[in-house]
mmCIF file of the N, C-alpha and C atoms, coordinates in Angstrom:
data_MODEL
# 
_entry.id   MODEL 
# 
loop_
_atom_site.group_PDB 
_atom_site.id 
_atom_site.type_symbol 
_atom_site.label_atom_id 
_atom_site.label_alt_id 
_atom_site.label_comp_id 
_atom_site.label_asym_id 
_atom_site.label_entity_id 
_atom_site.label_seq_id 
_atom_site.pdbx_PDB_ins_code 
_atom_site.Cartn_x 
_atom_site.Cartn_y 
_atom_site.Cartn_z 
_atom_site.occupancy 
_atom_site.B_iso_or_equiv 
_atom_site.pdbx_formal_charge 
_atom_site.auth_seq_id 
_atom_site.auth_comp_id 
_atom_site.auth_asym_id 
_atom_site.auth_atom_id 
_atom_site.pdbx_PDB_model_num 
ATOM 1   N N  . UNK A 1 1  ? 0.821   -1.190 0.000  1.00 0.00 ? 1  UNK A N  1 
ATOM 2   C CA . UNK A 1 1  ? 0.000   0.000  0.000  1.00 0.00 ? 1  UNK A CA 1 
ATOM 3   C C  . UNK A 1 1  ? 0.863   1.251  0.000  1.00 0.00 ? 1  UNK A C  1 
ATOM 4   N N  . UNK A 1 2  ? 1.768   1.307  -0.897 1.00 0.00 ? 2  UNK A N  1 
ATOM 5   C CA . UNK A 1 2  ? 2.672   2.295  -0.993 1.00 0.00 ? 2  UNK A CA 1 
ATOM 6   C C  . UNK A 1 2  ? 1.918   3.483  -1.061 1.00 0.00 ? 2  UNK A C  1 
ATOM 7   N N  . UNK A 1 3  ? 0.526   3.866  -2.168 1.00 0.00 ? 3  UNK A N  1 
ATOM 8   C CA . UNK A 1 3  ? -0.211  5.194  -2.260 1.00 0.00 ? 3  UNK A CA 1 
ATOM 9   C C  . UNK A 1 3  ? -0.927  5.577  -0.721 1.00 0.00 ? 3  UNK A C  1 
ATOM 10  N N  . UNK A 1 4  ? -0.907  4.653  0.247  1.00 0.00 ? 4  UNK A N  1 
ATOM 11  C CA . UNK A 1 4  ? -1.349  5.484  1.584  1.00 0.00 ? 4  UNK A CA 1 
ATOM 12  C C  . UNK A 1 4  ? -0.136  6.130  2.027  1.00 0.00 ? 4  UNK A C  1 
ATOM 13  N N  . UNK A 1 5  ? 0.974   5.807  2.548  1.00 0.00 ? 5  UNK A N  1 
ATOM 14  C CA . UNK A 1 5  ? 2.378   6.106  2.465  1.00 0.00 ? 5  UNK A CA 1 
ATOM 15  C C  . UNK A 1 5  ? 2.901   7.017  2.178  1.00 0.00 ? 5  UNK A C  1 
ATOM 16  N N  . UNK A 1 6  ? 2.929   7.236  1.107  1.00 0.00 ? 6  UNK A N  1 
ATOM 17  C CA . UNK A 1 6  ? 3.079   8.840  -0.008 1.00 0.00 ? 6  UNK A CA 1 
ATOM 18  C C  . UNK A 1 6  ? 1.473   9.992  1.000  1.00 0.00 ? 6  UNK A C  1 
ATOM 19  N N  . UNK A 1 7  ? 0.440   9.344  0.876  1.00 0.00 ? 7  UNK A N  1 
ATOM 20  C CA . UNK A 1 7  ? -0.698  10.698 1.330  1.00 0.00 ? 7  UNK A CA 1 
ATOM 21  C C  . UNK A 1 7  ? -0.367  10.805 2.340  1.00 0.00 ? 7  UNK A C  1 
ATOM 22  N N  . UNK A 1 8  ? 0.351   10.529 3.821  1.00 0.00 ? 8  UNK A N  1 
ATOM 23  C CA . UNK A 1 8  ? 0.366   11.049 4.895  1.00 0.00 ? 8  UNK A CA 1 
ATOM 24  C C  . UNK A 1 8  ? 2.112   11.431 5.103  1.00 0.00 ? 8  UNK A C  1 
ATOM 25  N N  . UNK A 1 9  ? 2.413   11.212 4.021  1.00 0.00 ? 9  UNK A N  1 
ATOM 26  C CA . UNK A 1 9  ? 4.255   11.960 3.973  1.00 0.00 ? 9  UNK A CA 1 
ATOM 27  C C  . UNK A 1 9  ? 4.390   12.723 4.931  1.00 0.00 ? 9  UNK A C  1 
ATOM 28  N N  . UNK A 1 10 ? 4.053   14.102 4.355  1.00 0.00 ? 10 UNK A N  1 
ATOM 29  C CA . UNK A 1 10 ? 4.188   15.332 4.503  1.00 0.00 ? 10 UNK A CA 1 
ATOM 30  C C  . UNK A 1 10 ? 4.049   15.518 6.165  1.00 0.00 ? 10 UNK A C  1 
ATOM 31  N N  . UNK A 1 11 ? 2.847   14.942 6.570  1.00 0.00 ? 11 UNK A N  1 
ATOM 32  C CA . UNK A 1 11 ? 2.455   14.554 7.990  1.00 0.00 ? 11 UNK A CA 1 
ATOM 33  C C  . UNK A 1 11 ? 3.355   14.125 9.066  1.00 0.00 ? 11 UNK A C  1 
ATOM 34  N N  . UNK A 1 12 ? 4.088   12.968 7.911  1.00 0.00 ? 12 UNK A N  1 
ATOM 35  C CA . UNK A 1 12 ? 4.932   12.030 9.050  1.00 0.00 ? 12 UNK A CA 1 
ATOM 36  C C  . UNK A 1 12 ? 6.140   12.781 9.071  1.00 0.00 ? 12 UNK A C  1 
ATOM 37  N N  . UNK A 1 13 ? 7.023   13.875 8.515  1.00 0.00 ? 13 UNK A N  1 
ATOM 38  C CA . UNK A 1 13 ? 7.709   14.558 8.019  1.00 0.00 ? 13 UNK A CA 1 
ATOM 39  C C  . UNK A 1 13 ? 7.723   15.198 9.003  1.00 0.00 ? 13 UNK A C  1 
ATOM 40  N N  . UNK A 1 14 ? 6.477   15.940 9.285  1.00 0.00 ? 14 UNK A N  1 
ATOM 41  C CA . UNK A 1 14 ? 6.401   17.150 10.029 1.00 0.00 ? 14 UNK A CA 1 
ATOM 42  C C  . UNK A 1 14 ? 6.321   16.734 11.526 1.00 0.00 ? 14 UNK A C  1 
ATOM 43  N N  . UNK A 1 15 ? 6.134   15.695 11.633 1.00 0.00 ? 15 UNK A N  1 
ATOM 44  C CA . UNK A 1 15 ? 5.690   14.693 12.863 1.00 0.00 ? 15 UNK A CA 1 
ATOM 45  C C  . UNK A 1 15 ? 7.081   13.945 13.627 1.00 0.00 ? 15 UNK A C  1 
ATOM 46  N N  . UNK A 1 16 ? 7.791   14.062 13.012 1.00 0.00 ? 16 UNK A N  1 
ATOM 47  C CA . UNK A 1 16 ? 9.537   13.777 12.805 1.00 0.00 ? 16 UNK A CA 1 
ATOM 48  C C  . UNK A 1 16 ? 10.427  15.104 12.837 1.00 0.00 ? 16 UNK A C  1 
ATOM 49  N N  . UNK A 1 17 ? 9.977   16.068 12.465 1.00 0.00 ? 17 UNK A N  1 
ATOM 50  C CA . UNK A 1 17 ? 10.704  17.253 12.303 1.00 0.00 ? 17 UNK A CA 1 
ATOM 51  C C  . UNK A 1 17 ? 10.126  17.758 14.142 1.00 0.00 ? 17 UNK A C  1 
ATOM 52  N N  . UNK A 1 18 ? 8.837   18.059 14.478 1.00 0.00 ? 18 UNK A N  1 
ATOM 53  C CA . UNK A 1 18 ? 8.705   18.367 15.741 1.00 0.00 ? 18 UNK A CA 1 
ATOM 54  C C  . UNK A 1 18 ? 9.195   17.331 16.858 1.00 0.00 ? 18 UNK A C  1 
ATOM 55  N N  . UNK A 1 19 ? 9.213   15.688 16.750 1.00 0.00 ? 19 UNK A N  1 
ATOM 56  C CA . UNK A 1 19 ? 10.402  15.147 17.476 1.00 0.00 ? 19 UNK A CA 1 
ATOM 57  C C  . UNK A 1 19 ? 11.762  15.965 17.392 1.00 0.00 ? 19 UNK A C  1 
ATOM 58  N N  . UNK A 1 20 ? 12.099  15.634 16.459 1.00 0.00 ? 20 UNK A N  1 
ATOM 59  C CA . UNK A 1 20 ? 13.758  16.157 16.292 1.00 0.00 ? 20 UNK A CA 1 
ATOM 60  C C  . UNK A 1 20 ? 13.832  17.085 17.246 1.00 0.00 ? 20 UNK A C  1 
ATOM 61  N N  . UNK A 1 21 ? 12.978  18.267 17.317 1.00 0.00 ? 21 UNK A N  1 
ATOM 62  C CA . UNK A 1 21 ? 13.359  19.417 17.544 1.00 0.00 ? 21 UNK A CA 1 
ATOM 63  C C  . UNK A 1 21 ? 12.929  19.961 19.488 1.00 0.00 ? 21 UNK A C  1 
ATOM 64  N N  . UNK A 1 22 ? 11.844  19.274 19.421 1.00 0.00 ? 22 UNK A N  1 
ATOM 65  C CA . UNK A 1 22 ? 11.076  19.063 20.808 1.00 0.00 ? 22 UNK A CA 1 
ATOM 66  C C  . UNK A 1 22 ? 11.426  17.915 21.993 1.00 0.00 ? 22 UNK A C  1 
ATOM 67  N N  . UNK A 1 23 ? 12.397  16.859 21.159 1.00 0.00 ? 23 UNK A N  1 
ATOM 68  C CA . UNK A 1 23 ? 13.147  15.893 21.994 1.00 0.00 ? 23 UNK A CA 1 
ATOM 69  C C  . UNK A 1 23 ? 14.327  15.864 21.993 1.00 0.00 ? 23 UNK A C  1 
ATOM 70  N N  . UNK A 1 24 ? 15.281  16.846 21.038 1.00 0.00 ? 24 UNK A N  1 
ATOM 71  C CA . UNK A 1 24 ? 16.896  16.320 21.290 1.00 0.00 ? 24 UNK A CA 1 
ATOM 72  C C  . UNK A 1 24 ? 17.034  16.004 22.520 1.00 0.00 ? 24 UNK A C  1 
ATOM 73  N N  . UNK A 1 25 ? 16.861  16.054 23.688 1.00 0.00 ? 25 UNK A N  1 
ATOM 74  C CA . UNK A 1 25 ? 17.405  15.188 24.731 1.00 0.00 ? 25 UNK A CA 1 
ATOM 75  C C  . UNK A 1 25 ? 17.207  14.104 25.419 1.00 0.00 ? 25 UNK A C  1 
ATOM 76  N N  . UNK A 1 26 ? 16.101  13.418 24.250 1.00 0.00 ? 26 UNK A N  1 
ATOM 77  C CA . UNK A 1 26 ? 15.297  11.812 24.064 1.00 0.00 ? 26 UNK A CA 1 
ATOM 78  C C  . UNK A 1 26 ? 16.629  11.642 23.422 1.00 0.00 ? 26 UNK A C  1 
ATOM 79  N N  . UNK A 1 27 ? 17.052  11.771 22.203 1.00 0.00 ? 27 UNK A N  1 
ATOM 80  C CA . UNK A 1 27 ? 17.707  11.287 21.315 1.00 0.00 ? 27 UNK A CA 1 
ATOM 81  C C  . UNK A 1 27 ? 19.476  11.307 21.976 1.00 0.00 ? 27 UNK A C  1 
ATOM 82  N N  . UNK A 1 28 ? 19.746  12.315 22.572 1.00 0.00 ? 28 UNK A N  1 
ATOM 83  C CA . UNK A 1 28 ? 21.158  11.822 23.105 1.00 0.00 ? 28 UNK A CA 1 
ATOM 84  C C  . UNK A 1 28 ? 21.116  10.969 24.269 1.00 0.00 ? 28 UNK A C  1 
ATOM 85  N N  . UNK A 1 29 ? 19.874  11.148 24.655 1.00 0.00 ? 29 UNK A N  1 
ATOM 86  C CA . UNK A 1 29 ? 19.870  10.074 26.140 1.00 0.00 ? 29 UNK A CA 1 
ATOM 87  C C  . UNK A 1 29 ? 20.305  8.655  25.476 1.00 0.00 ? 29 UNK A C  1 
ATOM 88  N N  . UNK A 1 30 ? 19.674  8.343  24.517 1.00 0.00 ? 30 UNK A N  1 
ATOM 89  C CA . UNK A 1 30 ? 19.507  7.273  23.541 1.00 0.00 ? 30 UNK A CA 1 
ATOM 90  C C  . UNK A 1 30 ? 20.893  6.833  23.097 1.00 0.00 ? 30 UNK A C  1 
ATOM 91  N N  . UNK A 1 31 ? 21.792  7.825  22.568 1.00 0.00 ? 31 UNK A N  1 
ATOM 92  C CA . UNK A 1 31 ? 22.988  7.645  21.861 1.00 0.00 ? 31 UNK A CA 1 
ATOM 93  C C  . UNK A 1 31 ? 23.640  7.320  23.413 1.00 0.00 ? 31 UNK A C  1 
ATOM 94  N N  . UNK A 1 32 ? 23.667  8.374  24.175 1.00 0.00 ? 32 UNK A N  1 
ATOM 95  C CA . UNK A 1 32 ? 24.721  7.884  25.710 1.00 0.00 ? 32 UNK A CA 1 
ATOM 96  C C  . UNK A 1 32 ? 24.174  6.618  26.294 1.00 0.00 ? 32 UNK A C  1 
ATOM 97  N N  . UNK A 1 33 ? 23.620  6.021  26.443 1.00 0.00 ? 33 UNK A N  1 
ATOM 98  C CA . UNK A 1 33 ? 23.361  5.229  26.537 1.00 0.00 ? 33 UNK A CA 1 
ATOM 99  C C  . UNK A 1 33 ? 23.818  3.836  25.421 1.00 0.00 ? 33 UNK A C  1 
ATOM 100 N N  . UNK A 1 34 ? 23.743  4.089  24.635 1.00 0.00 ? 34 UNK A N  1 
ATOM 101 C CA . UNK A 1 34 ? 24.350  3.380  23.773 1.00 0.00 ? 34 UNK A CA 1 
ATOM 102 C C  . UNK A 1 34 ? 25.520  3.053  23.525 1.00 0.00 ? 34 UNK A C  1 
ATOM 103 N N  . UNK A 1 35 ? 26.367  4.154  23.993 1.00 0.00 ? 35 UNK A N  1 
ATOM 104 C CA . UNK A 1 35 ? 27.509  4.026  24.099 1.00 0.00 ? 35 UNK A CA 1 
ATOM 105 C C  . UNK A 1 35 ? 28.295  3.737  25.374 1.00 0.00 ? 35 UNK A C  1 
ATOM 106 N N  . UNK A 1 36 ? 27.204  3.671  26.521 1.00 0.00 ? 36 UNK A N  1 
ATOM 107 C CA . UNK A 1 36 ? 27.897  3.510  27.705 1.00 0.00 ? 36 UNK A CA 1 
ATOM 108 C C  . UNK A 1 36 ? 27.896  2.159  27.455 1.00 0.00 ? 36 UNK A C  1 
ATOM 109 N N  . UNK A 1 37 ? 26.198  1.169  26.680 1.00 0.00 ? 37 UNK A N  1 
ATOM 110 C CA . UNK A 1 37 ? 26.469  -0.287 26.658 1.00 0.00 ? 37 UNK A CA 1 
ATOM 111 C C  . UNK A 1 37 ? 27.561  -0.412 26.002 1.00 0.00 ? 37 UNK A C  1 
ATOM 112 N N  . UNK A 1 38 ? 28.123  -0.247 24.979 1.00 0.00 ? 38 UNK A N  1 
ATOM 113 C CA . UNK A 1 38 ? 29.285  -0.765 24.047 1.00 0.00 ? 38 UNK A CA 1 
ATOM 114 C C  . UNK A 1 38 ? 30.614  -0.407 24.999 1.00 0.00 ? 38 UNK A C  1 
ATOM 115 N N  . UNK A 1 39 ? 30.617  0.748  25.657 1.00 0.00 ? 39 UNK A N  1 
ATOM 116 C CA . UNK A 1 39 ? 31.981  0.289  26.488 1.00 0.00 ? 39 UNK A CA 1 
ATOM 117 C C  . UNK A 1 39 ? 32.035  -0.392 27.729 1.00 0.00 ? 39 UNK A C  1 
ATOM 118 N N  . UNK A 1 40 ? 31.163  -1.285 27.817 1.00 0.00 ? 40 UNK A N  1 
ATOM 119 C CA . UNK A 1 40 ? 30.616  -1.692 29.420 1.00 0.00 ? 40 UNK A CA 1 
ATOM 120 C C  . UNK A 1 40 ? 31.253  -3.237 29.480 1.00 0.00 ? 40 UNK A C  1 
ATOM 121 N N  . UNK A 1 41 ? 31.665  -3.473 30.439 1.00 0.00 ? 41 UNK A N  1 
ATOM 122 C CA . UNK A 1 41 ? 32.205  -4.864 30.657 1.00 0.00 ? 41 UNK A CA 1 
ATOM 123 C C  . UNK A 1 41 ? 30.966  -5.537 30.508 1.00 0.00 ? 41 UNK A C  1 
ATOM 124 N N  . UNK A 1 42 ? 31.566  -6.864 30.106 1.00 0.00 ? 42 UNK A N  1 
ATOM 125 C CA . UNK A 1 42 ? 30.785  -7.880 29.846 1.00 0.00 ? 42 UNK A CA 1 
ATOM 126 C C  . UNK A 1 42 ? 29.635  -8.286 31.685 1.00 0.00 ? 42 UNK A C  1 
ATOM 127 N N  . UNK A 1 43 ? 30.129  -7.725 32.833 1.00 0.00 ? 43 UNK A N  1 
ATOM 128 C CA . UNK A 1 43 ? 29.532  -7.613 34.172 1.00 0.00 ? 43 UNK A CA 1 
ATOM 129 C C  . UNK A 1 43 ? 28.307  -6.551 33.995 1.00 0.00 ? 43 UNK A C  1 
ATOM 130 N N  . UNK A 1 44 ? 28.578  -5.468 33.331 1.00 0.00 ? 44 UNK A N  1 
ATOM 131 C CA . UNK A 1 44 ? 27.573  -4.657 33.368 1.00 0.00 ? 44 UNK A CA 1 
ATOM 132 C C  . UNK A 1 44 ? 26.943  -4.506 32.166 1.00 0.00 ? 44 UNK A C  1 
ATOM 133 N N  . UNK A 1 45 ? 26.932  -5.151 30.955 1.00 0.00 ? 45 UNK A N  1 
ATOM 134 C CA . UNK A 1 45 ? 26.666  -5.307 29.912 1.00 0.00 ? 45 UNK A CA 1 
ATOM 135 C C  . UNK A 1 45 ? 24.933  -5.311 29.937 1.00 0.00 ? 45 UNK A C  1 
ATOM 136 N N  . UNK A 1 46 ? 24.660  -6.443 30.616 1.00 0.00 ? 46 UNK A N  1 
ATOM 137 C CA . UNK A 1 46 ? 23.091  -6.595 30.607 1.00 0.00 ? 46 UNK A CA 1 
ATOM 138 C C  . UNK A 1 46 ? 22.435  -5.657 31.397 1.00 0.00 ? 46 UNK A C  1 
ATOM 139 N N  . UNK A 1 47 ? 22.730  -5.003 32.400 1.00 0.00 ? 47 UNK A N  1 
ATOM 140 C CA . UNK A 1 47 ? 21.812  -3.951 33.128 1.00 0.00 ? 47 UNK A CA 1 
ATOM 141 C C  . UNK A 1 47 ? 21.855  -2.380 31.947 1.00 0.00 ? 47 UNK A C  1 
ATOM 142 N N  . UNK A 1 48 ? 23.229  -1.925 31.207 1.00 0.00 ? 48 UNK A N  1 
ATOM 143 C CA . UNK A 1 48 ? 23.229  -1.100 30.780 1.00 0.00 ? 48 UNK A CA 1 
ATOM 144 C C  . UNK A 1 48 ? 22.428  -0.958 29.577 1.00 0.00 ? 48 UNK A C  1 
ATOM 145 N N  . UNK A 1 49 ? 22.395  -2.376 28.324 1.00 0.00 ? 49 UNK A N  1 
ATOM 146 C CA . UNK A 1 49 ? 21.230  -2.672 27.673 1.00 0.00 ? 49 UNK A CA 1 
ATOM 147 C C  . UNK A 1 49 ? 19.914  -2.416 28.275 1.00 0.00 ? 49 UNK A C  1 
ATOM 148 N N  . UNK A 1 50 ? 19.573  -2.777 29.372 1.00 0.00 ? 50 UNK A N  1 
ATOM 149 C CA . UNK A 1 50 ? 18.339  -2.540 29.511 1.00 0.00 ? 50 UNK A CA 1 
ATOM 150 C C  . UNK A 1 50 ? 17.625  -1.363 29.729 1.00 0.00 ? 50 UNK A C  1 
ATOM 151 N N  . UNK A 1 51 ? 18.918  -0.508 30.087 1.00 0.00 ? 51 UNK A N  1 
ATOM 152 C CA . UNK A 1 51 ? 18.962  1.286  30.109 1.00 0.00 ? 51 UNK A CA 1 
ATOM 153 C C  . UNK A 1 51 ? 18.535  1.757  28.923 1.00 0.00 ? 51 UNK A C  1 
ATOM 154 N N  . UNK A 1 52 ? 19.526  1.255  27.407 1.00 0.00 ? 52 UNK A N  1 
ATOM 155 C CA . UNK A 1 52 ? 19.544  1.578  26.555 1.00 0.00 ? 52 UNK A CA 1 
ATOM 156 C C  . UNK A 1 52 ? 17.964  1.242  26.007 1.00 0.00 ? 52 UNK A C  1 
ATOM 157 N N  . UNK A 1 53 ? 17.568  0.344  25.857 1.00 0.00 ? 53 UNK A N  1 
ATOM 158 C CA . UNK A 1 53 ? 16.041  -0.214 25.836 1.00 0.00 ? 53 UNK A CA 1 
ATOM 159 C C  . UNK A 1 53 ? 15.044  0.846  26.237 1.00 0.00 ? 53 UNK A C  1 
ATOM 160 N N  . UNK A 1 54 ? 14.815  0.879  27.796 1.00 0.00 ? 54 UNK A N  1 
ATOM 161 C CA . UNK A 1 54 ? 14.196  1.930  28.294 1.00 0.00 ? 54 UNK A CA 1 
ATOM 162 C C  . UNK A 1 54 ? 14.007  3.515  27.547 1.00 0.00 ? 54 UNK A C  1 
ATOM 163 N N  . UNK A 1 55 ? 15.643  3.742  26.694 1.00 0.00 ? 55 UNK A N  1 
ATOM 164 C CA . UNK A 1 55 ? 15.484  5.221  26.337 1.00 0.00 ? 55 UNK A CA 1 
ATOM 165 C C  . UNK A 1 55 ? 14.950  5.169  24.884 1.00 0.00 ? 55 UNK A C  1 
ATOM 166 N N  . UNK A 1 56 ? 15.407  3.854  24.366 1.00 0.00 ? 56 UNK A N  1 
ATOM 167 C CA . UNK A 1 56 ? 14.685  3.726  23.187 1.00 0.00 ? 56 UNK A CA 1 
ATOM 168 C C  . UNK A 1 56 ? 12.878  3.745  23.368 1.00 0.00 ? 56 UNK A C  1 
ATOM 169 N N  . UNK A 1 57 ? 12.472  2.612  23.969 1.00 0.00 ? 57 UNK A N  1 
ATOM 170 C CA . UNK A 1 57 ? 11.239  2.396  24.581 1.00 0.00 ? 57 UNK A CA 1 
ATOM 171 C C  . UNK A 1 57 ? 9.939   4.628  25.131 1.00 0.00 ? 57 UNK A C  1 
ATOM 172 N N  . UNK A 1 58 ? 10.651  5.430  25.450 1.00 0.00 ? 58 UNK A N  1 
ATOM 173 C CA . UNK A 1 58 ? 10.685  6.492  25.916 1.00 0.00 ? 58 UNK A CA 1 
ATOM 174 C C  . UNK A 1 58 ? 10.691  7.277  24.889 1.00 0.00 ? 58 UNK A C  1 
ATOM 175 N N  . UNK A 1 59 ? 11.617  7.559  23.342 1.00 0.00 ? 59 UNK A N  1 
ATOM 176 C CA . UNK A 1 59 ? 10.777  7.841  22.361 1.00 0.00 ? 59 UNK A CA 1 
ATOM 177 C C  . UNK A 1 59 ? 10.181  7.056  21.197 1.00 0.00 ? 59 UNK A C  1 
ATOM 178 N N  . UNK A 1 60 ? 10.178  6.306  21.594 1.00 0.00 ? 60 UNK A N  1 
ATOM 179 C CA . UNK A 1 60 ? 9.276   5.131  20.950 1.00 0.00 ? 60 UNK A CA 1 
ATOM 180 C C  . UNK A 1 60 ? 7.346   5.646  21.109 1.00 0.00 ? 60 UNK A C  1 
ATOM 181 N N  . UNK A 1 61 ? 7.403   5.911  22.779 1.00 0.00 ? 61 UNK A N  1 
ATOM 182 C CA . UNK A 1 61 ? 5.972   6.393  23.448 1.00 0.00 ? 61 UNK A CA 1 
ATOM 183 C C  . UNK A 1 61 ? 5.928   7.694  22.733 1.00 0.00 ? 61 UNK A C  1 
ATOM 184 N N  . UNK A 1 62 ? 6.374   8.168  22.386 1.00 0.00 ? 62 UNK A N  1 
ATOM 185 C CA . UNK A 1 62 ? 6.547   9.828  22.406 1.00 0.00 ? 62 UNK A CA 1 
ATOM 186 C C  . UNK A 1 62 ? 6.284   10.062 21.063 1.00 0.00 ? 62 UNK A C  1 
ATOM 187 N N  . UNK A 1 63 ? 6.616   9.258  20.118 1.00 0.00 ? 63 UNK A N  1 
ATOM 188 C CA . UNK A 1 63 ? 6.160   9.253  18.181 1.00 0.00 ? 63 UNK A CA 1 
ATOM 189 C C  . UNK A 1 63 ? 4.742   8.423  18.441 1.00 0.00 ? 63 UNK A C  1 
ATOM 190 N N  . UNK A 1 64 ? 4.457   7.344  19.478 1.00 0.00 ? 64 UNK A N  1 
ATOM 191 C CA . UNK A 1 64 ? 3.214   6.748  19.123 1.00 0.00 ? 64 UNK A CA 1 
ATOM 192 C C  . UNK A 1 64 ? 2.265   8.118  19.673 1.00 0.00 ? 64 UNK A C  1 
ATOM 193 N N  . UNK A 1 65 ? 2.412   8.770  20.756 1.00 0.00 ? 65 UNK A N  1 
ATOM 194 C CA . UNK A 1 65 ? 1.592   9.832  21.276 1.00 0.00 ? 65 UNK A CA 1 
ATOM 195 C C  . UNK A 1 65 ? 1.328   10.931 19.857 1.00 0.00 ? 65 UNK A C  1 
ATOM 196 N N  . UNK A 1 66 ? 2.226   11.205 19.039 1.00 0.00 ? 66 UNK A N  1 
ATOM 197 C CA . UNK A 1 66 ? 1.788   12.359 18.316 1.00 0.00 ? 66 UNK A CA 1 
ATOM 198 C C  . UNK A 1 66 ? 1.407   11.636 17.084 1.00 0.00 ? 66 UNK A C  1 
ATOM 199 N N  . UNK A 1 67 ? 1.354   10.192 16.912 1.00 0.00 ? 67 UNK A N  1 
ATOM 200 C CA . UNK A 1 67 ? 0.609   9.780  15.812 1.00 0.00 ? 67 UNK A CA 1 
ATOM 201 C C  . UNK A 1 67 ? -0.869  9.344  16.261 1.00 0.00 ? 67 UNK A C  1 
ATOM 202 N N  . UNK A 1 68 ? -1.418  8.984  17.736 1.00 0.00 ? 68 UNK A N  1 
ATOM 203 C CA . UNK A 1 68 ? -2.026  9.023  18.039 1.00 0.00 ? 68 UNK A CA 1 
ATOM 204 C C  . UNK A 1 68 ? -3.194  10.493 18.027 1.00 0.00 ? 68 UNK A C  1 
ATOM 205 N N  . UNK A 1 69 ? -1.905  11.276 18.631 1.00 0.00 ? 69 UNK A N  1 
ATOM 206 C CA . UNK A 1 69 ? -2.906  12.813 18.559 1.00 0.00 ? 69 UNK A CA 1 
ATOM 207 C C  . UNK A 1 69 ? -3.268  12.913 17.318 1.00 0.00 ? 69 UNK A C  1 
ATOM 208 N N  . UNK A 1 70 ? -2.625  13.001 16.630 1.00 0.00 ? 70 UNK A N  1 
ATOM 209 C CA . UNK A 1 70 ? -2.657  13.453 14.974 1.00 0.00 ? 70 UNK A CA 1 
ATOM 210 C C  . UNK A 1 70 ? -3.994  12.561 14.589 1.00 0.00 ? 70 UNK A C  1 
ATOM 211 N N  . UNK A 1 71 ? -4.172  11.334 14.798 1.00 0.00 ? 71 UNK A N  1 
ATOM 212 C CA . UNK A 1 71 ? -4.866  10.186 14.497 1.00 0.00 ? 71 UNK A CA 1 
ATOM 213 C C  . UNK A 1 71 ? -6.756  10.660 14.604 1.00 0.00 ? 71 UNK A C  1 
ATOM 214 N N  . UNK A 1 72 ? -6.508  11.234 16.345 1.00 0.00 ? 72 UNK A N  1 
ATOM 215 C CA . UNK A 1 72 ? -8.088  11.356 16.808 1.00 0.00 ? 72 UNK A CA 1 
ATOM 216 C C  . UNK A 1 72 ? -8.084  12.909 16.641 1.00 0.00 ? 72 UNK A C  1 
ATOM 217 N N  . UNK A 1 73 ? -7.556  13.645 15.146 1.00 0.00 ? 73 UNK A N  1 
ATOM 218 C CA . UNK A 1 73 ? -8.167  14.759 14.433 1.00 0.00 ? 73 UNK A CA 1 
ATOM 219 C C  . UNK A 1 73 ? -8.678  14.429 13.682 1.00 0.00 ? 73 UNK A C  1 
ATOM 220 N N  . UNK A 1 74 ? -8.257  13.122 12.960 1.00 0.00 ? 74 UNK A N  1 
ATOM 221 C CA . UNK A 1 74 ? -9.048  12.563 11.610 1.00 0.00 ? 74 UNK A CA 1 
ATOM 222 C C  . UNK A 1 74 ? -10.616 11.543 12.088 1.00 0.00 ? 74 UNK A C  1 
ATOM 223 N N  . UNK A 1 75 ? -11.092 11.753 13.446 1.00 0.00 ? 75 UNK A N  1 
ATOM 224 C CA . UNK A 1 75 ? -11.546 10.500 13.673 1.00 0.00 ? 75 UNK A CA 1 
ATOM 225 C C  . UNK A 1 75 ? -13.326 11.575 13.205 1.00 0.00 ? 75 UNK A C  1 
ATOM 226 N N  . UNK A 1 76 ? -14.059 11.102 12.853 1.00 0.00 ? 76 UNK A N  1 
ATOM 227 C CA . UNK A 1 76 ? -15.619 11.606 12.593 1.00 0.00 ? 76 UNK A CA 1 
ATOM 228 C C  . UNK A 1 76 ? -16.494 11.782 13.873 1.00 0.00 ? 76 UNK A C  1 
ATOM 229 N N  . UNK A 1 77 ? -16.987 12.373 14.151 1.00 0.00 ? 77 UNK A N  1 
ATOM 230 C CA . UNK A 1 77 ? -17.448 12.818 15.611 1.00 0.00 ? 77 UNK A CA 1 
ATOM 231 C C  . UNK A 1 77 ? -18.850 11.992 15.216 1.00 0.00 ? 77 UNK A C  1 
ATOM 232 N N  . UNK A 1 78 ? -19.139 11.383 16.110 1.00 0.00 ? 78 UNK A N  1 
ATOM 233 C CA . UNK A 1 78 ? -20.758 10.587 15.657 1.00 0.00 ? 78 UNK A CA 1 
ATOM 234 C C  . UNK A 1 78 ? -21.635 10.961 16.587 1.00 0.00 ? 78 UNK A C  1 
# 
């Protein structure tokens, strides 16, 4: 269903552009974290993954919330 895809572009664009700009500090939490797992002994390896998880998980919620909002503008009031 590539032609639904293309009609809400512009949307998802703009929906990505106000992340970017309204969360940079989702997104480095994300990277430090990422990088604390990769230099982490194999002892702390699994607790720091699960850090990294969590920050992923955190804007993960945060794109479903504004596709959600975005969602119940299109919904028909009955």
């Amino acid at each position: 269903m590539m032609f639904r895809r293309a009609r809400y572009s512009s949307v998802i664009d703009t929906q990505l552009d106000v992340f970017l700009r309204e969360h940079q500090d989702v997104l480095e939490d994300v990277a430090l974290r990422l990088e604390r797992y990769n230099a982490a002994e194999r002892d702390e390896a699994e607790e720091l993954y699960g850090d990294y998880v969590d920050a992923v998980e955190t804007g993960t919620e945060i794109l479903a919330d504004l596709r959600d909002f975005y969602a119940q503008t299109l919904d028909d009031p009955e």
